[in-house]
ZALUMLUM-484913 format. One line per 10 residues: number of its first residue (from 0); their letters; for each residue x negated, y, z negated of C-alpha. Coordinates in Angstrom, 1 decimal. Example, Ala and Ser with C-alpha at 12.3 -4.5 7.8 and 13.67 -1.06 7.14 Angstrom:
# ZALUMLUM-484913
0 = as = -12.3/-4.5/-7.8 | -13.7/-1.1/-7.1;
END
This chain:
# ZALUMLUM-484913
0 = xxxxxxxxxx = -146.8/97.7/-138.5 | -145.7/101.0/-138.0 | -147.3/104.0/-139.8 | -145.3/106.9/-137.8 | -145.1/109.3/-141.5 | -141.2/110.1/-139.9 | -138.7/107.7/-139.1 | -137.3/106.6/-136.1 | -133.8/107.9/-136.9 | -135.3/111.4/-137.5;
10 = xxxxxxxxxx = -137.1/111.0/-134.5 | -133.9/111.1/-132.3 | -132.0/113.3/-134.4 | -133.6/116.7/-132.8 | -132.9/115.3/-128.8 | -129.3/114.4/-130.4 | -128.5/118.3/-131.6 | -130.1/119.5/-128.6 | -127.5/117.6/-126.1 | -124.7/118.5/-128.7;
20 = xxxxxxxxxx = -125.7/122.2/-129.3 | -125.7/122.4/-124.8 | -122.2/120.7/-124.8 | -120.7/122.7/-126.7 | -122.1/125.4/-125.1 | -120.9/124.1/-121.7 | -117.3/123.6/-123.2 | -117.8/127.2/-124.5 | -118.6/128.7/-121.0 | -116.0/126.6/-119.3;
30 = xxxxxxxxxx = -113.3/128.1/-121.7 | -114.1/131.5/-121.6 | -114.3/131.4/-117.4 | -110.9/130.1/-117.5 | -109.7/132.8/-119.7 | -111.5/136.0/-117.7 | -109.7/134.2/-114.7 | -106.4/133.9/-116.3 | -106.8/137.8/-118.1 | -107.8/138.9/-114.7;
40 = xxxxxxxxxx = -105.0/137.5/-112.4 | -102.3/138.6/-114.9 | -103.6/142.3/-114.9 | -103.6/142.6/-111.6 | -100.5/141.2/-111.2 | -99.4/143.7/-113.7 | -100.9/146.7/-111.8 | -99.0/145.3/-108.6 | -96.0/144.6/-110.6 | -95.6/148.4/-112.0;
50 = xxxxxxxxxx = -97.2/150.2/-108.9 | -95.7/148.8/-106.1 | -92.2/147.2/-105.0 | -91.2/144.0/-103.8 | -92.0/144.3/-99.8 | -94.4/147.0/-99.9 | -97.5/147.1/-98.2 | -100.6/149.4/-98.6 | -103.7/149.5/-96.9 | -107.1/148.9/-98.2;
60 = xxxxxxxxxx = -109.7/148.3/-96.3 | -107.4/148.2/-92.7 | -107.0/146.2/-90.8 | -109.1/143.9/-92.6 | -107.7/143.9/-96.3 | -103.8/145.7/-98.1 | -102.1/144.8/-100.6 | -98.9/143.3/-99.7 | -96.2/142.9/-102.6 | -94.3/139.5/-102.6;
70 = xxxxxxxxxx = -92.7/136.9/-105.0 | -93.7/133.5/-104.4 | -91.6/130.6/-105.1 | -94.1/127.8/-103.9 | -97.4/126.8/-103.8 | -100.5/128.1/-102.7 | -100.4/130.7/-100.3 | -96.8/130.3/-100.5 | -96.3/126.4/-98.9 | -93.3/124.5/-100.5;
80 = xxxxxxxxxx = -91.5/127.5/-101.3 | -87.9/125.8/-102.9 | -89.9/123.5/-105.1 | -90.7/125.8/-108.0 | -90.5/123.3/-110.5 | -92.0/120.3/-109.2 | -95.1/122.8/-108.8 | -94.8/123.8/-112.5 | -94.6/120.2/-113.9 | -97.8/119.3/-111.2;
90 = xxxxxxxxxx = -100.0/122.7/-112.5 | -98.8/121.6/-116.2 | -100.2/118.3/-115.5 | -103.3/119.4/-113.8 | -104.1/121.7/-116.8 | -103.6/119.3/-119.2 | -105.5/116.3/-117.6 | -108.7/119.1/-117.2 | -109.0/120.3/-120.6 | -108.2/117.4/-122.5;
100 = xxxxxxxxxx = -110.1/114.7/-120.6 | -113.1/116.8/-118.4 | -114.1/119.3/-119.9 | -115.2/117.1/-123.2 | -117.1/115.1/-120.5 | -119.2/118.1/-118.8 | -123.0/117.7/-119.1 | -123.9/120.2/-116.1 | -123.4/123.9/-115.6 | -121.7/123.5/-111.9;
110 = xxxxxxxxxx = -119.0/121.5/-113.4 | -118.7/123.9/-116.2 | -118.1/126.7/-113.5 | -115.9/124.7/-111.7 | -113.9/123.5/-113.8 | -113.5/126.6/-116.0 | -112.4/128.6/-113.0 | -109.9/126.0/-111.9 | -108.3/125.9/-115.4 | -107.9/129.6/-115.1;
120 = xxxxxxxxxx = -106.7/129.8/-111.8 | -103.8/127.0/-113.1 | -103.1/128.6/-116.0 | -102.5/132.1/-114.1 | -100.0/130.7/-111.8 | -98.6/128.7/-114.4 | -97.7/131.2/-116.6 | -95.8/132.7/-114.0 | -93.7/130.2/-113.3 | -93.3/130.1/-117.2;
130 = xxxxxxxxxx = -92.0/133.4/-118.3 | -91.1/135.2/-115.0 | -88.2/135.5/-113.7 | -85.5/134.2/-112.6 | -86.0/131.2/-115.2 | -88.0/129.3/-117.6 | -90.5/126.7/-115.1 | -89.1/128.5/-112.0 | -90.7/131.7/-111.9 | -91.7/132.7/-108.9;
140 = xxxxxxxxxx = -95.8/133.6/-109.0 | -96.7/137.2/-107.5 | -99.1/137.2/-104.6 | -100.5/140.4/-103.0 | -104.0/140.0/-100.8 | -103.3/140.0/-97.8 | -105.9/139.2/-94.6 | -105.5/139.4/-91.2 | -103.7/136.1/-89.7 | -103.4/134.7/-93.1;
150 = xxxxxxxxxx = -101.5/133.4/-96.2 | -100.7/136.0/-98.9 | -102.5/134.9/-102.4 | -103.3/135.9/-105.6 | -106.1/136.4/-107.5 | -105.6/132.7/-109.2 | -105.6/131.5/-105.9 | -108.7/132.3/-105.9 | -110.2/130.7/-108.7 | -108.5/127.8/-107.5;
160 = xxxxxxxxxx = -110.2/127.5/-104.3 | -113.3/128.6/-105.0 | -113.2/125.9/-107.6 | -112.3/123.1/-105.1 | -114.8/124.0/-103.0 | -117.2/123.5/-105.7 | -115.7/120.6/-106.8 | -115.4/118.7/-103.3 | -119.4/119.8/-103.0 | -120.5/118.2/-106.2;
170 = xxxxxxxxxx = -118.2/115.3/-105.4 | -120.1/114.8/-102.3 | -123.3/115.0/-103.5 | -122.7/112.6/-105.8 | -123.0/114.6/-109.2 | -120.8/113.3/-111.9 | -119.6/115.2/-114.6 | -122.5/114.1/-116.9 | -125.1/114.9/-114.4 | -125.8/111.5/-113.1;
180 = xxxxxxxxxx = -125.8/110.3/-109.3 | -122.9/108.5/-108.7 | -123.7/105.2/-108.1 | -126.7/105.3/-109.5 | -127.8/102.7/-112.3 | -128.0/103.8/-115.8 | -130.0/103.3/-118.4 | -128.9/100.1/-121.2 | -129.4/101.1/-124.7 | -129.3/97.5/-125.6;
190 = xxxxxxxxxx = -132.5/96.8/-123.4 | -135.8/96.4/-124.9 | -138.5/97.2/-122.7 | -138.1/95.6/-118.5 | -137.8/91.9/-119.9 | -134.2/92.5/-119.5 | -133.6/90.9/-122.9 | -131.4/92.1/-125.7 | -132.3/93.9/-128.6 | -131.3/91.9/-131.6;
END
């Protein structure tokens, strides 16, 4: 007989509001790093846009860093240039799928980081395909760091990569978005005790 003065179900409650209260917390962080990286890439972008024209280059840190003003119809680092609007229904896509079906899922801070900063870096260069010009969905995205023997990029571009880096990393380690090993056996609910039988 069981003389525990509080109840099992109250029992679990506090570990249960605990794991909610971090989750939401984790969705918090996640959102708000992918909107400093979205506010930061169109600002700079903005500065570029009404300081500099299209062509122009100025020198930062030579010869290792300038800003080099270009409009970029393609990808990253300006590969598939011609395809604007294939890349705008992929980056739509991507942003979509990561908000709406990963980020609910995050259980660890690294794939709140990565994540968030990927769904900024998205959402930057999606919203120039968006509403700049010459059209609706094929706007070309403005790109200005320039490095030595390199592409030219944005700072979206870098949110992005940084954030696939991460990614790949956790990925090969194993970590899932919950925190667990990947392949890994998890713990049944339905188990009582190592008998391997069912609860009833």
């Amino acid at each position: 007989m069981d003389y525990s003065s509080e109840p099992p179900a109250s029992q679990d409650a506090a570990p249960h509001a605990r794991g909610g209260e971090l989750r939401r917390r984790m969705v918090l962080v996640t959102v708000l790093l992918a909107a400093v990286a979205l506010v930061l890439d169109q600002l700079t972008k903005r500065v570029v846009e009404t300081t500099m024209e299209v062509g122009q280059s100025i020198d930062v840190f030579a010869p290792l860093l300038r800003w080099y003003y270009i409009k970029n119809s393609g990808a990253a680092f300006s590969m598939g240039e011609g395809f604007t609007w294939i890349f705008t229904i992929i980056q739509a896509a991507v942003l979509i799928y990561v908000a709406v079906f990963l980020v609910r899922k995050i259980r660890v801070w690294p794939w709140a980081l990565a994540l968030g900063g990927l769904m900024g870096g998205v959402a930057g260069n999606l919203t120039d395909r968006l509403f700049r010009e010459p059209s609706f969905g094929n706007g070309h995205v403005v790109d200005f760091i320039a490095l030595p023997n390199f592409a030219i990029f944005n700072v979206a571009d870098m949110f992005i990569v940084c954030s696939m880096i991460g990614i790949c990393l956790l990925l090969f380690t194993g970590r899932e978005l919950d925190g667990s090993k990947s392949g890994a056996v998890k713990p049944n609910p339905k188990l009582n005790g190592n008998d391997g039988q069912e609860t009833p």
